[in-house]
BAVO-964688 format. One record per residue: residue in one letter; x, y, z of N, C-alpha, C in turn. Coordinates in steps of 0.02 Angstrom, whole numbers. Layout:
# BAVO-964688
A; X; Y; Z; X; Y; Z; X; Y; Z .
...
***
This chain:
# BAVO-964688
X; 7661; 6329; 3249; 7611; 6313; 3298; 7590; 6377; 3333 .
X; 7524; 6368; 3361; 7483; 6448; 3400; 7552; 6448; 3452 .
X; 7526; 6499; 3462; 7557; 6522; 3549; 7511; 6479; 3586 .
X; 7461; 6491; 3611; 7411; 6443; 3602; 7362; 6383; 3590 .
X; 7389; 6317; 3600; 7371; 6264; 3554; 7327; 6199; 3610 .
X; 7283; 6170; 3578; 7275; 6106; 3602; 7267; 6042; 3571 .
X; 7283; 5985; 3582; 7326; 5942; 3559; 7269; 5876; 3566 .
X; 7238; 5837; 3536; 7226; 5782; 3541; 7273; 5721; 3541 .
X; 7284; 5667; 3601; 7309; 5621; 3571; 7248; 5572; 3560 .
X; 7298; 5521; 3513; 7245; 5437; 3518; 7289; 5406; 3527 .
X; 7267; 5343; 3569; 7310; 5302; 3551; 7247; 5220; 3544 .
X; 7244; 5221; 3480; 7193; 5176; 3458; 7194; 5116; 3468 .
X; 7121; 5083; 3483; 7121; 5023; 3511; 7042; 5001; 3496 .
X; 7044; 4940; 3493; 6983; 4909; 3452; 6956; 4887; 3529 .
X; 6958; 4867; 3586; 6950; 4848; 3635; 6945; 4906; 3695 .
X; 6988; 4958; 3687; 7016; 5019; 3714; 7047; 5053; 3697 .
X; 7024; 5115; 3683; 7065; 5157; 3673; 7087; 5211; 3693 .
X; 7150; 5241; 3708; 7180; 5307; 3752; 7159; 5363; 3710 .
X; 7148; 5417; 3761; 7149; 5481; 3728; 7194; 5507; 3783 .
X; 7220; 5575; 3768; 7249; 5628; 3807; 7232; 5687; 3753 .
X; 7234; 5752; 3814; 7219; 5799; 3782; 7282; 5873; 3817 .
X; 7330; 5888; 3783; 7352; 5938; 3823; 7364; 5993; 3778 .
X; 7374; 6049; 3824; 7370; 6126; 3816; 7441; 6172; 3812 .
X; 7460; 6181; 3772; 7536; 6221; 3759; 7504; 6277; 3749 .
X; 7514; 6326; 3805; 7543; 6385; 3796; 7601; 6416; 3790 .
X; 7621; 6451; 3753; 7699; 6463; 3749; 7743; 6382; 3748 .
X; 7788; 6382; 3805; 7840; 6312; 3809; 7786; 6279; 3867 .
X; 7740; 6316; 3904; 7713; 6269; 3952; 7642; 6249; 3933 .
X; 7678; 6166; 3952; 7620; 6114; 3922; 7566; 6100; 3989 .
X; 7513; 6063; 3994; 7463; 6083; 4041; 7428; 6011; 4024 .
X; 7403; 5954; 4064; 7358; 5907; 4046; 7293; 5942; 4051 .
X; 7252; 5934; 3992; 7198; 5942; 4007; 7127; 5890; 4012 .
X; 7163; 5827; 3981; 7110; 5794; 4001; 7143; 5717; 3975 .
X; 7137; 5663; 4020; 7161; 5573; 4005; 7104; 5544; 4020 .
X; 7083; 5485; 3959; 7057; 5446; 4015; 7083; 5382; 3955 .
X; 7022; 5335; 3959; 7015; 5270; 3903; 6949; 5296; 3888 .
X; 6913; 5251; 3829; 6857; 5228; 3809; 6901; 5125; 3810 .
X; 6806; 5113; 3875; 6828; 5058; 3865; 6752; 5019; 3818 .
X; 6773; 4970; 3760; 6720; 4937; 3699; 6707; 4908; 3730 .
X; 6653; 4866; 3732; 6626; 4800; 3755; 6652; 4747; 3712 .
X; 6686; 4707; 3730; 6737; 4630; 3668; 6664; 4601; 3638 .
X; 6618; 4596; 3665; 6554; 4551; 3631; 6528; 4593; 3583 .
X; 6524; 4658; 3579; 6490; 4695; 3527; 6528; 4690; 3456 .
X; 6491; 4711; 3411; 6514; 4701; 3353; 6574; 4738; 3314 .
X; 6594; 4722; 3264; 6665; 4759; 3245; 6629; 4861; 3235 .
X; 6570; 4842; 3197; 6546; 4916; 3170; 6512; 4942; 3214 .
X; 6489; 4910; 3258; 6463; 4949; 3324; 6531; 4989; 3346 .
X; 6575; 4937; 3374; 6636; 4976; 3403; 6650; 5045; 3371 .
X; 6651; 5039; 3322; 6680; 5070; 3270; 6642; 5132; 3267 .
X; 6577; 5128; 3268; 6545; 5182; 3273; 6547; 5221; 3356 .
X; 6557; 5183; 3409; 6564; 5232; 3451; 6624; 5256; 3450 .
X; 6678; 5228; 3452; 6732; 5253; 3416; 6742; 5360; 3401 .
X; 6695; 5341; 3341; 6696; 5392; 3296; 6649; 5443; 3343 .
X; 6592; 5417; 3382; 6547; 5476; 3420; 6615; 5496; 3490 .
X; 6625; 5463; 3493; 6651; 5485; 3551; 6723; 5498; 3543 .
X; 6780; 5515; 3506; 6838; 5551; 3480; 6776; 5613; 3469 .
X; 6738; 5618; 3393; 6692; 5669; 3399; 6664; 5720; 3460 .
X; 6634; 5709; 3512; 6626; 5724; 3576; 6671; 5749; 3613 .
X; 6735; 5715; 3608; 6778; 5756; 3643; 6826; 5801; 3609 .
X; 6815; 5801; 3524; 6822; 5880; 3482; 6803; 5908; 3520 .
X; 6737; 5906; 3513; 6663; 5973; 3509; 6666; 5991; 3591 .
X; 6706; 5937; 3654; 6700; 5998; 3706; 6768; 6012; 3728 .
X; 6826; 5988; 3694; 6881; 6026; 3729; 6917; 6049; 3672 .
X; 6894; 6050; 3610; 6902; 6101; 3557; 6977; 6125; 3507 .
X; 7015; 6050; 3508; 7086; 6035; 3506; 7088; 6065; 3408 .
X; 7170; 6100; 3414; 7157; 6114; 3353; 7201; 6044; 3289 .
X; 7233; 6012; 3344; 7283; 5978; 3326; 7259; 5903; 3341 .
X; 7259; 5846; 3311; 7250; 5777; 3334; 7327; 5741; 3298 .
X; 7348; 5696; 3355; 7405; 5651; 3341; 7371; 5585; 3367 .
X; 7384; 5525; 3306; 7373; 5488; 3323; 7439; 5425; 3320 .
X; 7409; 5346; 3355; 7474; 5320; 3316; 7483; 5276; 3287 .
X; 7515; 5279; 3213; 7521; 5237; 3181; 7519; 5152; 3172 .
X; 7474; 5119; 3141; 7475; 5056; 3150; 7536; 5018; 3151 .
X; 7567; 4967; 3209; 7642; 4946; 3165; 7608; 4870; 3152 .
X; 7678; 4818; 3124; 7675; 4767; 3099; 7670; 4725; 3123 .
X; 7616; 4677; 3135; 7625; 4617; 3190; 7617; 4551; 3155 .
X; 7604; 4520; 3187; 7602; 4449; 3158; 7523; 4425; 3143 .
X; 7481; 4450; 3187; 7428; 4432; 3178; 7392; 4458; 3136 .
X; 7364; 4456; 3073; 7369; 4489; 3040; 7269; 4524; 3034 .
X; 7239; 4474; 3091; 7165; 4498; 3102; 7181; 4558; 3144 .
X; 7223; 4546; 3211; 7218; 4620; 3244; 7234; 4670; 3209 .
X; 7313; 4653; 3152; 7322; 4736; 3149; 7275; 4766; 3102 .
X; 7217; 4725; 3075; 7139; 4747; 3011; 7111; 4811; 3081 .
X; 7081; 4756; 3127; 7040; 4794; 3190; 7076; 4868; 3202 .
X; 7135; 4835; 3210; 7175; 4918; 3247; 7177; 4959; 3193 .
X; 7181; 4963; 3120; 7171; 4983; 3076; 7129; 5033; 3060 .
X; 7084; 4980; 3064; 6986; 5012; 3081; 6968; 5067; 3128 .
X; 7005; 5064; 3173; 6994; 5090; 3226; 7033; 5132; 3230 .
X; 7070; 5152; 3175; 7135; 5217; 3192; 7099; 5254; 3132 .
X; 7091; 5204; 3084; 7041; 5257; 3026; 6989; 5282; 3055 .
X; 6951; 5249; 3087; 6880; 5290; 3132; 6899; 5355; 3150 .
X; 6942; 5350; 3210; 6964; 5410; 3241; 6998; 5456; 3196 .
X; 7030; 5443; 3148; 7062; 5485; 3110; 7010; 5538; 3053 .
X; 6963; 5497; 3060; 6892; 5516; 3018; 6854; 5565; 3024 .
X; 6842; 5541; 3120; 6824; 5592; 3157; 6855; 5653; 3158 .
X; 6918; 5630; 3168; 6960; 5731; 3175; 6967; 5761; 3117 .
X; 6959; 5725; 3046; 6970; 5749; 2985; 6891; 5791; 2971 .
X; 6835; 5755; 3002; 6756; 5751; 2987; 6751; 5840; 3049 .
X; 6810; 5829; 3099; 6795; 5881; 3127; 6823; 5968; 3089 .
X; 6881; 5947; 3055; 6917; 6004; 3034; 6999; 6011; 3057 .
X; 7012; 5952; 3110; 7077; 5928; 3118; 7133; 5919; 3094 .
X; 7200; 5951; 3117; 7243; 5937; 3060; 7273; 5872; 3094 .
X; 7276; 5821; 3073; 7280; 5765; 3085; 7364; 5736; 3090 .
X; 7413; 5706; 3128; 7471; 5690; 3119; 7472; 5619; 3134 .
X; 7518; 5575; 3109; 7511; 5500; 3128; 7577; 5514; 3139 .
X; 7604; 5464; 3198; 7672; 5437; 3228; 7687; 5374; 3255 .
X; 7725; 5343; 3210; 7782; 5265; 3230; 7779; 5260; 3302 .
X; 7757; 5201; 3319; 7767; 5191; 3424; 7838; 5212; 3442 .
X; 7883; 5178; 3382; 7966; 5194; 3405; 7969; 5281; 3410 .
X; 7951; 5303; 3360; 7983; 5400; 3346; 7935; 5412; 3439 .
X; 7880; 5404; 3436; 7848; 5437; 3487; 7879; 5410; 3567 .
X; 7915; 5335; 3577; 7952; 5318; 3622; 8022; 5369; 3642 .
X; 8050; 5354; 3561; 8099; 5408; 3538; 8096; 5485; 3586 .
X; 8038; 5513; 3547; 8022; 5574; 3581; 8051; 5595; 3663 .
X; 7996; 5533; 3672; 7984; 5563; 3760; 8028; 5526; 3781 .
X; 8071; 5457; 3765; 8114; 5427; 3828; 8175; 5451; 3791 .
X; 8174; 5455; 3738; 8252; 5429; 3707; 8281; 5374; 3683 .
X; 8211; 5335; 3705; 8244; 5256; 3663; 8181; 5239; 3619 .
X; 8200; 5219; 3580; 8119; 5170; 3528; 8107; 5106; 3550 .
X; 8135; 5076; 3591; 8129; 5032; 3624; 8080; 5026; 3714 .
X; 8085; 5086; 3736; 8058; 5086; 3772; 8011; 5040; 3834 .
X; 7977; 5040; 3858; 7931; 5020; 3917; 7875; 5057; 3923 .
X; 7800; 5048; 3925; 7774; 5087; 3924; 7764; 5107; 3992 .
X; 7788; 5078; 4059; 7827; 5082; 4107; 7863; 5169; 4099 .
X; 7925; 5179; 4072; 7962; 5207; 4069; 7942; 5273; 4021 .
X; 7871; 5281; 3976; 7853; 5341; 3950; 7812; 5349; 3994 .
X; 7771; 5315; 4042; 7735; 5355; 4069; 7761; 5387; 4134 .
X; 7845; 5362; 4167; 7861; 5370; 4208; 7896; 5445; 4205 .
X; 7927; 5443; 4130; 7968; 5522; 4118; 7887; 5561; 4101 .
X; 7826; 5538; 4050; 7775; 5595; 4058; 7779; 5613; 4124 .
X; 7763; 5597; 4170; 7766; 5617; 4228; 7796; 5669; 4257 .
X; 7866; 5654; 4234; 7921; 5699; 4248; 7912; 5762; 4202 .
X; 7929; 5746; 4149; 7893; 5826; 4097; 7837; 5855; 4109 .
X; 7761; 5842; 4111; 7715; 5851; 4128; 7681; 5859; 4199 .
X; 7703; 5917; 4237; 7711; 5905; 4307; 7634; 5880; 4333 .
X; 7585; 5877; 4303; 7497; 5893; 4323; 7486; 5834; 4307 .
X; 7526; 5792; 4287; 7494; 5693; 4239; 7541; 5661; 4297 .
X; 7478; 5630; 4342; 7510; 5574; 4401; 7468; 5523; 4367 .
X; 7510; 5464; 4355; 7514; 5394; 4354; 7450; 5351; 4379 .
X; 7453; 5384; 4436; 7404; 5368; 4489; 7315; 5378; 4484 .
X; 7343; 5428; 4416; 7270; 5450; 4409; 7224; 5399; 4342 .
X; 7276; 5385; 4309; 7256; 5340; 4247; 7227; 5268; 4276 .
X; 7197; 5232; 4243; 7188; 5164; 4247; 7230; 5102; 4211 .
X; 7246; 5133; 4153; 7272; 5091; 4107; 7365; 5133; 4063 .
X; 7388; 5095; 4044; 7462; 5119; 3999; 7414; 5170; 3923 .
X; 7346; 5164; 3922; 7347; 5177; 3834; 7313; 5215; 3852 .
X; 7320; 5284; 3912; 7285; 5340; 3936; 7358; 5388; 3943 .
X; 7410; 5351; 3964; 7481; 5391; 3971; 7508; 5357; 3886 .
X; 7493; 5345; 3850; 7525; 5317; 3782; 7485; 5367; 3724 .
X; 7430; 5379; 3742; 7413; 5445; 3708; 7437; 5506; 3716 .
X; 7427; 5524; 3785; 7467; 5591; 3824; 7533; 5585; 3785 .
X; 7594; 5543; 3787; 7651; 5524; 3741; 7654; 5546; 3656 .
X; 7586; 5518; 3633; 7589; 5524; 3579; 7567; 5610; 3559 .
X; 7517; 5636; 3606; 7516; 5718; 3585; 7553; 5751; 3612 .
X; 7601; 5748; 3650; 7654; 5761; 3670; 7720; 5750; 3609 .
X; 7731; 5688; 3596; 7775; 5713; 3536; 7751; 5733; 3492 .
X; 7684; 5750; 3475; 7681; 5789; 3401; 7692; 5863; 3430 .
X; 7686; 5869; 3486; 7694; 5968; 3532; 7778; 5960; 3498 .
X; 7823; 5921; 3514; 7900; 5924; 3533; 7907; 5935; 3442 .
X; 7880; 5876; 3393; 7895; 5887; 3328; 7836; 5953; 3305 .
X; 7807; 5992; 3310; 7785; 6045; 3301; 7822; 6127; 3324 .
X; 7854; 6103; 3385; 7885; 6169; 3428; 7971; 6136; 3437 .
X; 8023; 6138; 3371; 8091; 6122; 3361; 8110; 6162; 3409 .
X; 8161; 6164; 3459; 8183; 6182; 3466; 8251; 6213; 3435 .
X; 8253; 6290; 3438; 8314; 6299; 3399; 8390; 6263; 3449 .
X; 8452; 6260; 3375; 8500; 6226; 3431; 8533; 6253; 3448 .
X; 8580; 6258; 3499; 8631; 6295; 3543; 8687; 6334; 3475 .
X; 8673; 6299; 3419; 8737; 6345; 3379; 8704; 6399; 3376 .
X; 8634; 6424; 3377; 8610; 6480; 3367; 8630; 6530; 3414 .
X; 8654; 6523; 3473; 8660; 6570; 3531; 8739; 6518; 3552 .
X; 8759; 6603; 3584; 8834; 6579; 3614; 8846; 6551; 3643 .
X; 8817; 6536; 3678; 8802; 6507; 3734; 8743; 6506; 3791 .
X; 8737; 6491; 3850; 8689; 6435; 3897; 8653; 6522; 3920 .
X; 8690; 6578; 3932; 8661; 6634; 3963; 8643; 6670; 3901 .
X; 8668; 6653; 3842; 8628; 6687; 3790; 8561; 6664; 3775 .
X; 8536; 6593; 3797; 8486; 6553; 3755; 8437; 6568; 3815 .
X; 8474; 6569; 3870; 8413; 6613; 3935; 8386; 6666; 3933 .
X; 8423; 6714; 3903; 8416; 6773; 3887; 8352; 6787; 3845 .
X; 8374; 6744; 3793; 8302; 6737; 3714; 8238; 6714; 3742 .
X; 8267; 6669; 3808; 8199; 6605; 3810; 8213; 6612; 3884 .
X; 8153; 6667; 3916; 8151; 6664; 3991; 8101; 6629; 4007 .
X; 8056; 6627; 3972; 7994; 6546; 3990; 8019; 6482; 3996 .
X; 8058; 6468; 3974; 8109; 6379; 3976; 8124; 6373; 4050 .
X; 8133; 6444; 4082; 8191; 6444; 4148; 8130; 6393; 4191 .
X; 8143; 6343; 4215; 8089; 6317; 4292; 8093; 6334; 4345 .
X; 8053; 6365; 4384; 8066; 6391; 4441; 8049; 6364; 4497 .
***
C-alpha cells in the first residue's frame, strides 16, 4: 500500500447505501468523507441502479480514492432481497472497476472481525470502537449505521492491506517503538 492512500468504502444497499471515505497516511488514518445515498423505495429497480453507479462514480472523480472495499453479499432467506443487494453491489463495484479501482470485497463477519474482534458483533459496537480508532468519526455526525458500516468496511481493507509485522520480529515493546515512532499516540 502508498504511504499515501485513499480508501473507498461501500456498504451497499438497494434502498441506502453507506459510503465512507478515509485517508492513511503512513499508520495515521483521517475520515475524509461519510454520508448515505438515500433511493427513493417507489422508483424503479434500474433507475436505482443507475444512480447508484452515477453517484459511487462522482464521488471517485472528486475525492479520488485509489482503493474501493466493498461488502460482500451474505446469505439470507429472502431470496428477492439478497438479487437487489446483489445488483446493487455489482453497480458499485462497476463503477470503481469502470473507474480504474482496485476493487476488494469483505464477509460482514471478517470486517466485524476486523474492527471489534468479534464476527458477531452490533453495529452498535463497530461504530462505537470506529469511533475510538478513528479519532475525527463522531457518531453524532452520521444519520444512519450504513455510513459507520462503510467507514468499517474501508477501514478493514486499510488493516488487511497494512499487516502489521508481529512482536517475534523485534525483542521486544522498546524495540518495536524504536522501528515504529508514528504508532506512539501522543
Amino acid at each position: 500500500m502508498n504511504i499515501h492512500t485513499t480508501i473507498l468504502g461501500i456498504d451497499p444497499g438497494t434502498n441506502i447505501m453507506g459510503y465512507g471515505i478515509i485517508t492513511a497516511k503512513g499508520t495515521k488514518i483521517s475520515v475524509t468523507k461519510t454520508g448515505i445515498l438515500k433511493l427513493n423505495a417507489k422508483k424503479e429497480t434500474l433507475s436505482k441502479l443507475q444512480d447508484i453507479f452515477e453517484f459511487v462514480t462522482s464521488l471517485i472523480n472528486e475525492y479520488q480514492p485509489q482503493e474501493m472495499a466493498i461488502e460482500a453479499p451474505f446469505f439470507g432467506k429472502n431470496v428477492q432481497s439478497m438479487l437487489k443487494l446483489g445488483r446493487a453491489q455489482g453497480v458499485a463495484i462497476a463503477a470503481g472497476l469502470h473507474s480504474g479501482l482496485s476493487v476488494h470485497e469483505y464477509a460482514p463477519k471478517k470486517i466485524k472481525m476486523a474492527i471489534v474482534g468479534k464476527g458477531n458483533a452490533s453495529k452498535e459496537q463497530v461504530a462505537s470502537m470506529l469511533q475510538y480508532l478513528l479519532q475525527d468519526f463522531h457518531i453524532k455526525e452520521i444519520d444512519t449505521y450504513d455510513a459507520s458500516d462503510a467507514l468499517a468496511i474501508a477501514y478493514c481493507h486499510y488493516l488487511q492491506r497494512t499487516k502489521i509485522q508481529t512482536s517475534s520480529s523485534y525483542s521486544g515493546w522498546e524495540a518495536f517503538l524504536n522501528k515504529n515512532p508514528d504508532r506512539i499516540i501522543k
